[in-house]
C-alpha positions in Angstrom: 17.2 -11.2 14.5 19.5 -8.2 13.5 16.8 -7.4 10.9 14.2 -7.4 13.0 15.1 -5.3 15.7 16.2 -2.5 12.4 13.2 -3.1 10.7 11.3 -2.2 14.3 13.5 0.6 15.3 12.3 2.0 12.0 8.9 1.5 12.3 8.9 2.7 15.9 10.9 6.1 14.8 8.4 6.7 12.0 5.4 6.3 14.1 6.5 8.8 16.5 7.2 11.3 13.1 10.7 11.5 14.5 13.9 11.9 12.5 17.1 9.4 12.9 18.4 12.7 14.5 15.8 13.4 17.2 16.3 9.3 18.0 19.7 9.7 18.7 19.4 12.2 21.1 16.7 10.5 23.0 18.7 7.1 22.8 21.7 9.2 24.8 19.3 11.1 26.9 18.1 7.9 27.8 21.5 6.7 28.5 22.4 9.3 30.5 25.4 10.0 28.5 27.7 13.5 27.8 27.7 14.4 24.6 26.5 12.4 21.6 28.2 9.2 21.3 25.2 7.9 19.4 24.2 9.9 16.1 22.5 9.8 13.3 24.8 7.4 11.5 24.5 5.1 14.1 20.8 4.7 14.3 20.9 4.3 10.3 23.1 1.4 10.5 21.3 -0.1 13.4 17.8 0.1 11.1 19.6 -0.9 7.6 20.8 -4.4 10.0 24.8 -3.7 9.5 25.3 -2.8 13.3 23.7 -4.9 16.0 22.2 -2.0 19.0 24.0 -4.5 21.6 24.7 -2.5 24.7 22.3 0.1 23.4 19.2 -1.7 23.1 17.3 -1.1 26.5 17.9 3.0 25.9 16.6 2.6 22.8 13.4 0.9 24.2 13.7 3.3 27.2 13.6 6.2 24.4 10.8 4.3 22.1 8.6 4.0 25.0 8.6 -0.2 24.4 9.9 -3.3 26.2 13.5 -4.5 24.9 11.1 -7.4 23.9 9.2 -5.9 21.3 12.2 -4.6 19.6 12.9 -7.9 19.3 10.0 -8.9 17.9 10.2 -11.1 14.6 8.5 -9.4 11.5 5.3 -10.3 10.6 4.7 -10.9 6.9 4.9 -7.6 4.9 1.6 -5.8 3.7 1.8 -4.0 0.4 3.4 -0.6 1.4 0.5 2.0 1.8 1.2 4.9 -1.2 2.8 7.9 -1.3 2.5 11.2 -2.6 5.4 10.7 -5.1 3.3 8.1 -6.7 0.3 9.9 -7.9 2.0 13.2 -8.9 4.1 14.6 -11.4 7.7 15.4 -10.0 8.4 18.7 -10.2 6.0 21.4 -9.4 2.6 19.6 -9.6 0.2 22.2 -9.5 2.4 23.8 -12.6 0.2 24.1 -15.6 1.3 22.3 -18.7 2.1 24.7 -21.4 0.6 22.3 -24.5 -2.5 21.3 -22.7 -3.8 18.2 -24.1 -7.0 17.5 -22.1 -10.7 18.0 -22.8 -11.9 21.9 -22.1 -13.1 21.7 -18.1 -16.3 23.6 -17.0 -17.9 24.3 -13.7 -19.8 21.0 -14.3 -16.4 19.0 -13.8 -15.5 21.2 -10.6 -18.9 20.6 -9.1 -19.0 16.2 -10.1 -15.1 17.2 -8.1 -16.6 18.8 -5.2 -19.2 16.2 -4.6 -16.4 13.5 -4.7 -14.1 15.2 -2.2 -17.3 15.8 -0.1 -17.9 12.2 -0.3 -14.5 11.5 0.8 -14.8 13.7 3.5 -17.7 11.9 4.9 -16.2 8.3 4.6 -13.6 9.1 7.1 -15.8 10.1 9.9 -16.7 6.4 9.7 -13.4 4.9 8.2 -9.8 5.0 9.5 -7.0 6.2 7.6 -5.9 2.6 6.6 -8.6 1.8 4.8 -9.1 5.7 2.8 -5.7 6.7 2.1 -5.3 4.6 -1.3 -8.6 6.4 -2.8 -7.9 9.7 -1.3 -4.4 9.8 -3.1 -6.2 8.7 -6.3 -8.7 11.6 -6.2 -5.8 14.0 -5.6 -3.9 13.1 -8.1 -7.3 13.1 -10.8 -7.7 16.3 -9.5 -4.2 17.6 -10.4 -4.3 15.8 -13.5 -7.4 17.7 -14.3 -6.5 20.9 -13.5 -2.8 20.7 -15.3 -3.9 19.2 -18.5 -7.0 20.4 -18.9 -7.8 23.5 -20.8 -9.8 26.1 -18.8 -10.7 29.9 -18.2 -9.2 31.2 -15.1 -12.3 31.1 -12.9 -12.3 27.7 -13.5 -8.7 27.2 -13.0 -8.9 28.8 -9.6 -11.9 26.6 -8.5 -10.3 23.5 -9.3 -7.3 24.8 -7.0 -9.8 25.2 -4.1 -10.7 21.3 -4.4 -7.5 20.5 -4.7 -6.7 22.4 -1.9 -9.8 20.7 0.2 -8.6 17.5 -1.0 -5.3 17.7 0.3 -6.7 18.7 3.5 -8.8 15.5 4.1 -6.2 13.4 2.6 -3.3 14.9 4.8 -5.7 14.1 7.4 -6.1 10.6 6.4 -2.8 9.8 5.3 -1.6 11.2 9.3 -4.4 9.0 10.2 -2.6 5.9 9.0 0.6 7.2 10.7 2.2 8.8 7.4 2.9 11.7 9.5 6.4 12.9 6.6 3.4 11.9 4.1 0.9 13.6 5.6 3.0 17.3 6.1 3.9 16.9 2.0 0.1 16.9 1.4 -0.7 19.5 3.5 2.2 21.9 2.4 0.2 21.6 -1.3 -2.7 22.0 -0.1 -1.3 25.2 1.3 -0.3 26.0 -2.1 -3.5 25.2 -4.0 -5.4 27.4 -1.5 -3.0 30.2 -2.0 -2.9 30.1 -5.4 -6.8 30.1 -5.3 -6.8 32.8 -3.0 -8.8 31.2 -0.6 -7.6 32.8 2.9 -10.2 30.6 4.8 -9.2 27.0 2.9 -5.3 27.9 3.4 -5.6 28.7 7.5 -7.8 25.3 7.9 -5.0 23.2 6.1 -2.3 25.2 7.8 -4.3 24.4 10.8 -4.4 20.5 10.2 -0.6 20.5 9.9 -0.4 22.6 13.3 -2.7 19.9 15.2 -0.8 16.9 13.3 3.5 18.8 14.9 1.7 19.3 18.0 1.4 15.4 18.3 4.1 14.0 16.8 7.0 15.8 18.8 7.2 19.5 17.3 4.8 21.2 19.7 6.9 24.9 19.1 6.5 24.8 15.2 3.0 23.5 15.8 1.8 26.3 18.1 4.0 29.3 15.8 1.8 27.5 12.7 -1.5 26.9 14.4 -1.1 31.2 15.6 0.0 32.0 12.0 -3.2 29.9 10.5 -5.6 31.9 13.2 -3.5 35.5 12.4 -3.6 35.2 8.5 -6.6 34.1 7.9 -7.9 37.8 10.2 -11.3 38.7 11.1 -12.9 38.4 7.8 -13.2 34.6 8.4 -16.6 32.4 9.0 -17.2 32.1 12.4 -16.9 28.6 12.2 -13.8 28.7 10.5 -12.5 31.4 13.5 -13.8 28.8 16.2 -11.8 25.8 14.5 -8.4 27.9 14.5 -9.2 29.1 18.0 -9.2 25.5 18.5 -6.1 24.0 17.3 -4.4 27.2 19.3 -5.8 25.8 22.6 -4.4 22.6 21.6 -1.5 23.7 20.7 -0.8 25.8 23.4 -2.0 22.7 25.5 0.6 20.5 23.6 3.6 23.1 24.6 3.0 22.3 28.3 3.5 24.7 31.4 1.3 27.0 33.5 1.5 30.1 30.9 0.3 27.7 28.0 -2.4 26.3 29.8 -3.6 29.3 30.7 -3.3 30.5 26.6 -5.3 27.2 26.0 -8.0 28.1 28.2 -8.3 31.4 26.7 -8.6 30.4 23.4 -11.2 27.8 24.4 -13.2 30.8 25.5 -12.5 32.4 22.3 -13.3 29.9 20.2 -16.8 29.4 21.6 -17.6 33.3 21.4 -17.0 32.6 17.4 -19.1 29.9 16.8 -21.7 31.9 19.1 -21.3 34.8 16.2 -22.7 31.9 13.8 -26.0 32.4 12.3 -28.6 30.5 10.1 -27.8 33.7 7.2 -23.9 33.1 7.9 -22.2 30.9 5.2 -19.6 29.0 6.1 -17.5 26.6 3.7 -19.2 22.9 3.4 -16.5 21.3 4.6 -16.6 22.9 8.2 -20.1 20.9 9.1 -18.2 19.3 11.8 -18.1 22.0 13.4 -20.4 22.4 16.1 -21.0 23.2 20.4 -20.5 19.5 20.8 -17.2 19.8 18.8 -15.7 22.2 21.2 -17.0 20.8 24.3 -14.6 17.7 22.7 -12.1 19.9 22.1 -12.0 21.5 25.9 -12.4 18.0 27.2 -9.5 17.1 25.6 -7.6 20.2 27.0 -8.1 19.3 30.5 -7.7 15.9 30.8 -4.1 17.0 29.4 -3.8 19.4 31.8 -4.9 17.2 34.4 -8.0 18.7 35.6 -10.4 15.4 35.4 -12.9 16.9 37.7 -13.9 18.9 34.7 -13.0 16.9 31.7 -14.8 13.1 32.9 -17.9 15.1 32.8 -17.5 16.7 29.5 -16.5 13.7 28.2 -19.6 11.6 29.5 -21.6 14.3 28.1 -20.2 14.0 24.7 -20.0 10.0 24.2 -23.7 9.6 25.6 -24.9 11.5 22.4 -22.3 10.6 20.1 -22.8 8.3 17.0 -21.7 4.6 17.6 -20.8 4.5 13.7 -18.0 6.7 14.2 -15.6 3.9 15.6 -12.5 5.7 15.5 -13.9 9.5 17.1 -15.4 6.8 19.5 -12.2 5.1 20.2 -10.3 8.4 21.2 -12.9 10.2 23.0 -12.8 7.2 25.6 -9.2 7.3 24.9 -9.7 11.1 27.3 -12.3 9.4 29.9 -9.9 6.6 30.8 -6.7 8.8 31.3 -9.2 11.4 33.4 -10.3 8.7 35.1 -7.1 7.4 36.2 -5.9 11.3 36.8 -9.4 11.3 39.4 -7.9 7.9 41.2 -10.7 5.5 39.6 -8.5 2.9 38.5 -11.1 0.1 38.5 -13.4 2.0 36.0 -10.5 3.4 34.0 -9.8 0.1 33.5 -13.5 -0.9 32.1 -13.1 1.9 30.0 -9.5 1.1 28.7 -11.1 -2.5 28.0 -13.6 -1.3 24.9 -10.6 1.4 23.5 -8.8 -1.5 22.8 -11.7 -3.7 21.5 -12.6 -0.7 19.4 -8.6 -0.4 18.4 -8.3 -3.8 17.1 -11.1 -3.5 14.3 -9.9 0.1 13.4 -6.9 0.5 11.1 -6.0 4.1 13.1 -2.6 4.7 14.0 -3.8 7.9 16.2 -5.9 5.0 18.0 -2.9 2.9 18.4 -1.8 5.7 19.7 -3.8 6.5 22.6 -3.9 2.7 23.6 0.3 3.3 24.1 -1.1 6.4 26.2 -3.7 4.7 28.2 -1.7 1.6 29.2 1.4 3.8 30.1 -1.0 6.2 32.4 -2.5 2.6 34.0 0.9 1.5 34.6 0.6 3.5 38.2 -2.1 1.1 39.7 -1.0 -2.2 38.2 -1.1 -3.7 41.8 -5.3 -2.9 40.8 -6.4 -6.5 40.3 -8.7 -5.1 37.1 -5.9 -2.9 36.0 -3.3 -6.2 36.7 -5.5 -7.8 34.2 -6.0 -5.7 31.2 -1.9 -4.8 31.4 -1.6 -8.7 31.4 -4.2 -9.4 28.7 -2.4 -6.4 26.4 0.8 -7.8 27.2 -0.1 -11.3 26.1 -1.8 -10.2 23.0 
């Protein structure tokens, strides 16, 4: 039992991207205690099974956002661990250039076949979760390194194979968050950073940069998020595509959104604003990188609906929301999942239990097929926000069905 409830403290911490640290303190916060009589010491010998939590264990379901229950849960047969970054790359600096190269002489032909792979990738996840992508994305990154380290090049070369490296980190940060790497995902994304630096690609570092920004202002780091999302939008200066602009301007509204309180909202709302005059700069003889196709008017619209059901404002966001998800693609399970993720919390925020409720239903349908642990996620979100009208006989039911399942 005492291996069980470590083995699901763990898990619990590491969804939520938070240190054994940051648990502590919420575990005594949630106590209600002076000072700090649990640290991280404690929580480590609670999750390695030598210390039983005891007296402990309701804060630290209090602090976990879980019933005492599921801490308790028994472990279900182990899946092969997903990868990691330290398993497809060199230690060291891995973007360092051996000095006796022993690969085959790279041309633009290998960076193209590169680009059309990483494309490809790309493409997969707006129809895949990050479950299913994050053992092939890791594989392509580390090809890519492999190529560009031991391979013998010229420099232009060299510097276009740091750009896909750079985009492949981007997508494969994204994926590997996805799948709720979040530690894994931020050690991507800081080489992507790298690769994109090194390439001198202003536009490719601010949209990585920008990634990691969106993935601390979910997990717990809103601050660092919003000083990282500002620096993305700052650095990359006025010289960027106006979709790339738009897509910063973005990730600052969230951010801002993320960091709660009346000034930040009202930040968020302005960037919004912002970020729609950009993408209204774009034009047909205005090229923008391929791997900002995403970005679009609907993409914003998603992006403000977002904003204010967060802010609590669902007498704009249901409608936005509607609007989007009528002409949204059914393939896209997971976008699909989250976007009525929004409409059932704005519908509970506009007192419409009942069709919250029918809403909340096909999220979780949706969630069970879809290896997403941002979807998992929102479920956790919508349940908790549906918690106030569990005296709702439709409500009473789902929370029972959930609960049972």
């Amino acid at each position: 039992m005492g291996s069980s409830i470590g083995a699901n403290i763990r898990r619990l911490r590491e969804e939520r991207g938070w240190s054994q640290s940051r648990l502590a303190h919420e575990v005594c916060q949630a106590a209600g205690v002076i000072g700090d009589p649990v640290g991280r010491q404690e929580i480590s010998r609670w999750e390695t099974g030598k210390r039983t939590p005891r007296e402990w264990l309701p804060f630290l379901a209090a602090a976990l956002g879980v019933s005492v229950e599921v801490l308790r849960e028994p472990q279900r047969p182990a899946e092969p661990p997903l990868p990691t970054l330290a398993d497809f790359l060199p230690e060291g600096d891995p973007l360092s250039p051996l000095e006796a190269r022993t690969g085959r002489r790279i041309g633009m032909g290998q960076v193209d076949d590169l680009q059309q792979r990483v494309h490809g990738l790309r493409l997969a996840d707006d129809v895949l979760a990050g479950g299913d992508l994050i053992r092939p994305a890791l594989r392509e990154l580390r090809s890519a390194v492999k190529l560009y380290r031991e391979g013998s090049h010229t420099s232009e070369v060299g510097r276009q194979l740091l750009r896909q490296i750079g985009e492949l980190a981007q997508i494969a940060g994204w994926i590997a968050s996805d799948a709720g790497q979040h530690a894994e995902a931020e050690r991507i994304y800081r080489l992507g950073i790298s690769a994109a630096r090194q390439a001198e690609d202003h536009t490719l570092a601010g949209n990585i940069a920008g990634s990691l920004a969106y993935q601390l202002s979910n997990t717990g780091r809103e601050s660092e998020g919003l000083t990282l999302a500002q620096a993305a939008l700052n650095d990359a200066g006025s010289d960027a595509p106006a979709k790339a602009r738009a897509l910063y301007l973005d990730r600052v509204a969230w951010a801002h959104t993320k960091a709660g309180g009346v000034a930040n909202g009202q930040e968020a709302m302005r960037a919004l604003g912002e970020a729609g005059q950009a993408l209204s700069e774009d034009s047909p003889g205005t090229e923008s990188p391929a791997y900002l196709y995403w970005v679009d008017a609907g993409e914003l619209r998603v992006m403000e609906s977002r904003v204010y059901t967060e802010l609590h404002r669902p007498l704009r966001a249901v409608p936005l929301l509607r609007e989007v998800l009528n002409g949204y693609d059914a393939t896209h399970t997971r976008e699909m999942a989250l976007y009525l993720s929004w409409l059932a919390v704005a519908l509970a925020d506009a007192n419409e239990p009942e069709e919250a409720a029918a809403v909340a239903e096909r999220v979780t349908s949706l969630a069970a097929d879809t290896p997403s642990e941002r979807v998992v996620e929102r479920v956790r979100v919508i349940l908790s926000r549906l918690q106030d009208y569990a005296d709702v006989p439709e409500v009473s039911a789902l929370l029972a069905e959930h609960q049972a399942a």
